[in-house]
C-alpha positions as CSV (number, residue, x, y, z in Angstrom):
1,X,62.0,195.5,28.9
2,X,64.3,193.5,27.0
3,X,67.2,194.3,24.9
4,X,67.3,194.7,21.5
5,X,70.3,193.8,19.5
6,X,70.9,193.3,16.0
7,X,74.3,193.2,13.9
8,X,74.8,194.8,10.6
9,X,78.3,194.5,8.8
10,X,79.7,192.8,11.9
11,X,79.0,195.4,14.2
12,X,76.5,195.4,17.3
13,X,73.7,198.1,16.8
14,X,71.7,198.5,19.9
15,X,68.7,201.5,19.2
16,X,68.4,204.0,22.0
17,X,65.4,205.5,22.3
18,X,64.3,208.0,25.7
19,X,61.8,210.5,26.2
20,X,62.5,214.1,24.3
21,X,61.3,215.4,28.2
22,X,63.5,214.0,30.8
23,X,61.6,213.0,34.0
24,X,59.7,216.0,36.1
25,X,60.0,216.1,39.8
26,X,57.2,214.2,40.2
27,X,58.7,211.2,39.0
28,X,56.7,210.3,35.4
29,X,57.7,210.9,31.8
30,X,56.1,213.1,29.4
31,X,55.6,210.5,26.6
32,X,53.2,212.7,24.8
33,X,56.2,215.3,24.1
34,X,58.1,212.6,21.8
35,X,61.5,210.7,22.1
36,X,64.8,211.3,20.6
37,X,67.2,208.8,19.8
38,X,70.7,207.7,19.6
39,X,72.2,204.2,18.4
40,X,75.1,202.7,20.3
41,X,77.4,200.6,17.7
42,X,80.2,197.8,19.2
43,X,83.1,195.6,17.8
44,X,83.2,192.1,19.3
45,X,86.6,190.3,19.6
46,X,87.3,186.7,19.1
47,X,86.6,186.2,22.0
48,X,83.3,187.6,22.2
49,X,84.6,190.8,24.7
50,X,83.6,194.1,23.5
51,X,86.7,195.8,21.7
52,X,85.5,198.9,21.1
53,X,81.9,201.0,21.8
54,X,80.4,204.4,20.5
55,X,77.3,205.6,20.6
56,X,76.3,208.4,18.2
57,X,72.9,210.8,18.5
58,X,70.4,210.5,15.8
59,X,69.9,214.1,13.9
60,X,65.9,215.2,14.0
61,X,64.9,218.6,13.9
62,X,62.0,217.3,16.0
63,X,60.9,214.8,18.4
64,X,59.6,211.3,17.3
65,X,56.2,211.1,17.9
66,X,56.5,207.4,18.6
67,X,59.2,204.9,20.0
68,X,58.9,202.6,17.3
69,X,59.6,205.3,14.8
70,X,62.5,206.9,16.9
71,X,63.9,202.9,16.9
72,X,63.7,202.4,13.6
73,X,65.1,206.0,12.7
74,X,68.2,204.3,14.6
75,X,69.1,201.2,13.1
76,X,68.6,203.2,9.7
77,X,71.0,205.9,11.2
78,X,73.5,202.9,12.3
79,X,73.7,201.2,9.0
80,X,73.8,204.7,7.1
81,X,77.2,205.5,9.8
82,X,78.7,202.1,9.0
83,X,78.6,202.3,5.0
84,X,80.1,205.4,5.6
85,X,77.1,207.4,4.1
86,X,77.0,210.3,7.1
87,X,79.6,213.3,6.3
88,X,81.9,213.9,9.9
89,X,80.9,210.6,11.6
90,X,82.5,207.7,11.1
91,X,82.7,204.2,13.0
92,X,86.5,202.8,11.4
93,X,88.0,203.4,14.8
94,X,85.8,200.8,15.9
């Protein structure tokens, strides 16, 4: 699986998105029961070092019933939290 990266504003998003079931006993994922999703956002120095890193859980009163939908869902959350358009989060510590 690659990784997907994008930047928005000068910040790093990188979508999360996992199974809303973690793995059973058995070893295999429930992929049927939907994903959630979470988007990690990062500051690059000068240098090109990571400065600073936070990763925030995307609200849904329900599972996604895709991936693609619970990754896009993400980067909208992530450039919602960076223009400062989602009351008690905010990334200016970043």
């Amino acid at each position: 699986m690659s990784e997907y990266v994008r930047t928005y504003r000068g910040l790093e998003i990188y979508p999360l998105v996992y199974p809303h079931i973690p793995r059973g006993a058995v070893g295999s994922y429930d992929h049927g029961a939907g994903f959630d999703a979470a988007v990690r956002i990062c500051r690059r120095g000068t240098n090109d070092t990571l400065t600073a890193s936070r990763v925030f859980r995307v609200p849904h009163r329900a599972p996604f019933g895709e991936a693609g939908k619970a990754r896009k869902a993400s980067s909208d959350y992530a450039e919602r939290l960076i223009d400062g358009q989602v009351d008690g989060q905010s990334v200016r510590d970043l």
